[in-house]
N, C-alpha and C positions, 0 to 999 in steps of 0.2 A: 632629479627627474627631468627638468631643464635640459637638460645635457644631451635627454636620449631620442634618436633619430628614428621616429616611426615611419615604415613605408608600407604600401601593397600591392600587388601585384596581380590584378585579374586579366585571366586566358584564358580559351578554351582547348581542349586537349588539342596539339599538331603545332600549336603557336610557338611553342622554344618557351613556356612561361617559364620553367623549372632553369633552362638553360641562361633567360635573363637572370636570375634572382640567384645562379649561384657566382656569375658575375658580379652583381651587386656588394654579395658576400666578401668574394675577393679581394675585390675594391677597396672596402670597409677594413679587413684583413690587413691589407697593405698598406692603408696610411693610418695602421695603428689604432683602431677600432676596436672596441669587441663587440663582435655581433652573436647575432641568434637568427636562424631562419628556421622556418616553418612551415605547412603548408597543409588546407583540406580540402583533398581531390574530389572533386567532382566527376564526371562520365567522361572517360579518353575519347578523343577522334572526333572533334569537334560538336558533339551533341550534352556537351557539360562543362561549366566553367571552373576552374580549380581559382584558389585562394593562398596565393604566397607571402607571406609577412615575414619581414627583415624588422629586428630591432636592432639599433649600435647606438654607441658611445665611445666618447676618448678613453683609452685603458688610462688608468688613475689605481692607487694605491688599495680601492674599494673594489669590492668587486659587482657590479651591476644584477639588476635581478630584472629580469625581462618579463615580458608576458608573452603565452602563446598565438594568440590569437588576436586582429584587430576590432578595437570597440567603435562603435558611433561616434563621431565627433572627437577623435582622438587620434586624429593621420597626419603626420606632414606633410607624404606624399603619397599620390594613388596613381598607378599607372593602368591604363584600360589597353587591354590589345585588340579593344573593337566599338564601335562608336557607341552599342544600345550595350555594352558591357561598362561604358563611362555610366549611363544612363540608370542603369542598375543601381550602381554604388550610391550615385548622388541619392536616389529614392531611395534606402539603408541609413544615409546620412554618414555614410564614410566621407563624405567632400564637405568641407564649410568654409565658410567662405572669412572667417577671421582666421585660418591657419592653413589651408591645403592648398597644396601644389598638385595638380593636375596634369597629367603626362596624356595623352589618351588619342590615338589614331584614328581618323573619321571614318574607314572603308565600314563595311555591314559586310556581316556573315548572317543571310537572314534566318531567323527562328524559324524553328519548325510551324508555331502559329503563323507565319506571314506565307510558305509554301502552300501550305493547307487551305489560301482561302482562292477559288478555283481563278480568281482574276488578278489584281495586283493587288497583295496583300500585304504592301512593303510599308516601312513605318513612316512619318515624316521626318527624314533625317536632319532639316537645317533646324527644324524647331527645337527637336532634343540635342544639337552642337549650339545650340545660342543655351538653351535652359539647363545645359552643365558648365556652361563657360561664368555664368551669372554665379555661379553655388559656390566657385573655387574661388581661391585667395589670388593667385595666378593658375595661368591654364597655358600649354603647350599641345595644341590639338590641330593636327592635318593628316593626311595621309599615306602614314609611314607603311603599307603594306606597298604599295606601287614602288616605293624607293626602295626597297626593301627584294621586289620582286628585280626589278631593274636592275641591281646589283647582283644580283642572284646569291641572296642570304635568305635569312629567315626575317620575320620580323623581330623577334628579337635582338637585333643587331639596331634595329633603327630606334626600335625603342630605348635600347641604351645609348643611342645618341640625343633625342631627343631629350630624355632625362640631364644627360650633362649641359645639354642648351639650355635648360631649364634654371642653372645654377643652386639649385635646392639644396644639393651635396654639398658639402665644405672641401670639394676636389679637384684638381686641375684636369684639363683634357689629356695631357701627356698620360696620366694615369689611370683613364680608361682605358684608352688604347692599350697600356700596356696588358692591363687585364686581357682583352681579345688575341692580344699577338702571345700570348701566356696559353691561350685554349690548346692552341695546336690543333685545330679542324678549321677548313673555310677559312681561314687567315683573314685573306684579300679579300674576302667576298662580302665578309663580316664588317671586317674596317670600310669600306666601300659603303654597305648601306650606314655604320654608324656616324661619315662624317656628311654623306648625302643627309641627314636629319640633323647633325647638327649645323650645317652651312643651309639649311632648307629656306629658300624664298618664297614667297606668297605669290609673287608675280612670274615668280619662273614660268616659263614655258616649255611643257614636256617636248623632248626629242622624238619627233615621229618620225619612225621608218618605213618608207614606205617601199615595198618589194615589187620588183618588177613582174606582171605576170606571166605566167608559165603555163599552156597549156603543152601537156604530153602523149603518144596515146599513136595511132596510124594518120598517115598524111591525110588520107579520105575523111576521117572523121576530125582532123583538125580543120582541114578544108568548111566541112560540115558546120564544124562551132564558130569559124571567121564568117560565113554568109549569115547563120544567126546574129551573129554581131551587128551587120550591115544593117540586119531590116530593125534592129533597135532604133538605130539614128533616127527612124521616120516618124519614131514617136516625140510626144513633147515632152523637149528638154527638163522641167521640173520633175517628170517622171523618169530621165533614163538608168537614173542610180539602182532602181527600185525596180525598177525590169531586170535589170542586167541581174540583179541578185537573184530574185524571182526564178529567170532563165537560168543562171548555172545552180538552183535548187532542182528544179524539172530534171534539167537534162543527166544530172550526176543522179536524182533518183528511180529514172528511167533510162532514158536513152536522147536519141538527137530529134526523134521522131515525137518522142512527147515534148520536150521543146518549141518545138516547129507548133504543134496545138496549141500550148497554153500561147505565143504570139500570136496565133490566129483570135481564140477566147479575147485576149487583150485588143485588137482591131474592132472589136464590135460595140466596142463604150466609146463616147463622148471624151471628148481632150479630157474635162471637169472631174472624170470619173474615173481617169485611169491612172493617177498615182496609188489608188484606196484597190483598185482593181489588181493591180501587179501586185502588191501585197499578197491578196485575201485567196487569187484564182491558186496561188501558187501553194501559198496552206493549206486550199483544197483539194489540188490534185496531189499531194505529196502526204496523201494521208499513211499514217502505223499502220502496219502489215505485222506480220510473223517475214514474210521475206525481208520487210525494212529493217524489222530488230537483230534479224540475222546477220544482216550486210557490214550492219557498222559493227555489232559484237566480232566480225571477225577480218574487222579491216588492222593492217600493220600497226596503222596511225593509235586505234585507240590502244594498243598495246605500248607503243611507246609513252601516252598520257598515262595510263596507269602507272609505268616506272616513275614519271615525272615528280605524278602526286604522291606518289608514296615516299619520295626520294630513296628508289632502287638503285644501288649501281649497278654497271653492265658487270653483267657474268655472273651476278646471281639469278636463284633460281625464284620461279615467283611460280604460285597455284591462284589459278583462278576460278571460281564457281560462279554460273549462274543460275536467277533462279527464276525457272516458269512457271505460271499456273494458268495452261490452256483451257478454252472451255470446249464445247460443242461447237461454239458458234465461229472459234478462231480457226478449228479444224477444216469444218465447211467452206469458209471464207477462203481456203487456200486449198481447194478443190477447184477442178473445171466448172464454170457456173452451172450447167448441165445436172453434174452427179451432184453439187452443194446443194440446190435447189430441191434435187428432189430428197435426198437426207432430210430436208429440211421440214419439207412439205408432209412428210412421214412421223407424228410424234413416236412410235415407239423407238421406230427405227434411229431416231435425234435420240432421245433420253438414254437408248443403252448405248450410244458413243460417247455420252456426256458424263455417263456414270466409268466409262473407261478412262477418258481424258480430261477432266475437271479434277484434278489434284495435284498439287505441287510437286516439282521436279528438280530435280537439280544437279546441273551439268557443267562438270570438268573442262572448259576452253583451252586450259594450259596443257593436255593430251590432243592426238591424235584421232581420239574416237570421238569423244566430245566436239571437238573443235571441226571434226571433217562433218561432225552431223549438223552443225548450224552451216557450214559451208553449202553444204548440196540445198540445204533449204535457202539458201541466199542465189544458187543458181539457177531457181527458177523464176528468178526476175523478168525474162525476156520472155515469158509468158502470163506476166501477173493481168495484162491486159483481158485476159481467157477464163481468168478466176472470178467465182463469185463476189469476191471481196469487193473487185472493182466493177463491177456490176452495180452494185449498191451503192459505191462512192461515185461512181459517174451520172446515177440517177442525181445525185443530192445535189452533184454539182450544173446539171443541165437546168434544175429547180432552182439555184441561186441566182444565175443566169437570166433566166427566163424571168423568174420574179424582179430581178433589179434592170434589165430593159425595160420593162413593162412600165414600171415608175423612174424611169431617166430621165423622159421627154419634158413631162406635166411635172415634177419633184426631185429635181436632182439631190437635192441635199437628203431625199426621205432615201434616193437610191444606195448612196453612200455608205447610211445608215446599216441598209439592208446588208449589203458587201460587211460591212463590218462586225455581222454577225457571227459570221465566221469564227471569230473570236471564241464562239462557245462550244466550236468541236476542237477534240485535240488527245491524246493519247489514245486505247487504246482499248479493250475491254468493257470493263464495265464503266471508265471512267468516261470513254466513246460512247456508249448508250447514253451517261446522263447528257452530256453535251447536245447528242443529237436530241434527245428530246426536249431539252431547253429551246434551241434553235425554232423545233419548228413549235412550239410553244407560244416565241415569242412574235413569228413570221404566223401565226394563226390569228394575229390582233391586226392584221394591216385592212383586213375588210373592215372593222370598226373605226380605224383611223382615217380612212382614206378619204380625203377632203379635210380633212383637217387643215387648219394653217400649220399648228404642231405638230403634226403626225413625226416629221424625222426627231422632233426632241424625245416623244413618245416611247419611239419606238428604242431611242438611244438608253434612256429612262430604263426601260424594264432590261436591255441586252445590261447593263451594268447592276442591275438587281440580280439578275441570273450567274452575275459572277461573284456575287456577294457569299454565296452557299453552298456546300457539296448538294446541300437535300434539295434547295429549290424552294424554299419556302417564302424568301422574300418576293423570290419571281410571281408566286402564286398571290401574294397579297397583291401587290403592281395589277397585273392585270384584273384582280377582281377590279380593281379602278375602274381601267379599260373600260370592263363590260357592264359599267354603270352607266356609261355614255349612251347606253341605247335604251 
């Protein structure tokens, strides 16, 4: 029993886990092992972790009796293909810290729990890379996705180098490699990330490439984007990064003429307020439409991302579905404000459009018919200024405005604040409706704040309660706070 080499292998479906672990196999194969692999899948396509367990031994005259599956506290080695997938295991008690080797990649694939929560719902990651570093006997933990990507492999390629860094194997490097140059796919790409992980330094510093930029497009309207350039310079330096982003957001999600505005919007703040300003004005004017989700659903670029992620190669054929579920109110909104407004104004006349188009859809991109129908709604961009939708958003945005000049002068840090609210509008529907009602929710409590010495912490207070919850409920206890003050 001495003898026999237990490993495991957790991945979530897309990771190569199956493609490291029949490597491992081979390995073991070839320097005279006999092994057993295994494995229980969990949900393909990154939404479920599967479980691959490798046992071997030296072939000897007996013949070994394996087990399927690994127990608690009975692993030599555990290889994680994701930082909170290390973090799992140790909490199971697959890691201990008298016997296991630890293999394990620090990037995050975040959980569905951590998207779901409406603000940063992200885990503490150095806490849980220090509290599975503690657990293992040795640990090899850094970020083999990057090297990985860098190389243009999968991570599986890096995590079987990392594994041989490890020395946990009783095997030489020659004869990894050979395993890889033995696959016959991705050859170079493979051995590239496995010796980037096994050569890996702590001190390295990443190669950044930095691309020249390119704007393309007619002279006049190059011309156009070089004079926006100009009058950036005339802001303050700590803020020109943050503009210039801001700017080529606007103007790619309109035109040269909404650029030109939001630089005007940004002239109206205090030096103090316009790093937070270039930000927040820019997420506000560049609000989800139906013509916004159109434009990118059927630009070239995300077509070529989709091959990317999927790893398509050229000249096959790919289908693609999307899927909508308009209401009433997205129809209107992508009306002349005129005819939205009064649909609107009209309950019967709203509820029987609602009852026509409130149902889920779904449409063919990788066609002609499909594809040419999100087109023509993506080319009424150069009138979304006429639609109700921005009727509505340029109301919300005149009111952020308004209210954070108002408290500039007497509160800059409360104004900031204000600006930063922003934060709690953002997609699109219904998930649009809660944000906007959090916002002014929380922009409802500035009359009870005002004079505070704490008003900007207050007010920061409840904007980070509001992102705490889809329903809002934390927000709602906060300000009962609030409205004790009076």
């Amino acid at each position: 029993m001495s003898d026999i080499i237990k490993l495991a292998v957790l991945a979530v479906g897309g990771q190569g886990g199956g493609v490291l672990t029949n490597w491992i196999a081979d390995l073991a194969t070839r320097c005279d092992y006999a092994v057993q692999m295994t494995s229980v899948a969990g949900v393909a396509q990154r939404t479920g972790a599967t479980i691959y367990y490798v046992e071997m031994a030296p072939k000897t005259d007996r013949q070994p009796v394996f087990a399927l599956s690994p127990s608690p506290g009975d692993l030599d080695i555990l290889i994680a293909a994701e930082l909170m997938e290390a973090g799992r295991a140790v909490l199971r008690g697959f890691v201990t810290p008298d016997r296991t080797t630890l293999i394990a990649s620090t990037h995050r694939i975040l959980a569905t729990s951590e998207k779901m929560v409406p603000g940063d719902g992200r885990a503490e990651d150095a806490l849980v890379e220090s509290e599975i570093t503690k657990a293992a006997l040795r640990s090899v933990c850094f970020d083999m996705e990057t090297l990985a990507t860098e190389a243009g492999s999968m991570i599986s390629a890096s995590l079987f180098g990392g594994l041989a860094r490890s020395g946990a194997l009783p095997f030489e490097t020659a004869q990894f490699e050979a395993v890889i140059k033995a696959s016959g796919r991705g050859v170079a790409q493979s051995l590239s990330a496995f010796r980037a992980a096994l050569n890996y330094t702590p001190d390295a510093q990443p190669i950044v490439q930095i691309s020249e930029e390119r704007v393309e497009g007619p002279k006049e309207l190059q011309d156009s984007w070089q004079a926006l350039l100009k009058q950036v310079e005339s802001f303050p330096s700590n803020a020109l990064d943050m503009i210039k982003a801001g700017l080529q957001k606007t103007v790619d999600y309109q035109d040269i003429a909404y650029g030109e505005t939001y630089l005007t919007h940004l002239q109206s703040f205090d030096a103090e307020l316009v790093p937070t300003a270039a930000k927040y004005i820019a997420n506000a004017m560049c609000y989800d439409d139906i013509l916004r989700v159109a434009d990118l659903k059927t630009r070239a670029s995300r077509q070529d991302r989709l091959r990317a992620e999927q790893d398509i190669p050229d000249g096959e054929i790919v289908h693609v579905t999307e899927y909508f579920h308009p209401r009433a109110q997205e129809i209107c909104g992508t009306l002349p404000a005129g005819i939205g407004a009064w649909i609107e104004a009209r309950p019967k006349v709203f509820n029987g459009l609602d009852r026509i188009a409130n149902k889920g859809r779904r449409i063919r991109t990788d066609g002609i018919l499909g594809f040419g129908l999100l087109w023509m709604v993506s080319a009424l961009k150069p009138y979304r200024r006429k639609l109700l939708r921005h009727r509505y958003e340029n109301s919300h945005l005149e009111r952020l405005l308004e209210t954070t000049q108002r408290y500039s002068a007497k509160n800059p840090a409360l104004a900031i604040e204000i600006l930063t609210c922003q934060r709690l509008i953002k997609g699109y529907s219904d998930t649009h409706v809660r944000g906007q009602s959090k916002f002014d929710k929380v922009l409802s409590s500035l009359d009870t704040l005002d004079g505070l010495d704490d008003a900007a912490d207050w007010i920061k207070r409840l904007r980070n309660a509001a992102l705490k919850d889809e329903k809002g409920d934390a927000l709602d206890g906060a300000l009962a706070t609030v409205r004790s003050f009076t």
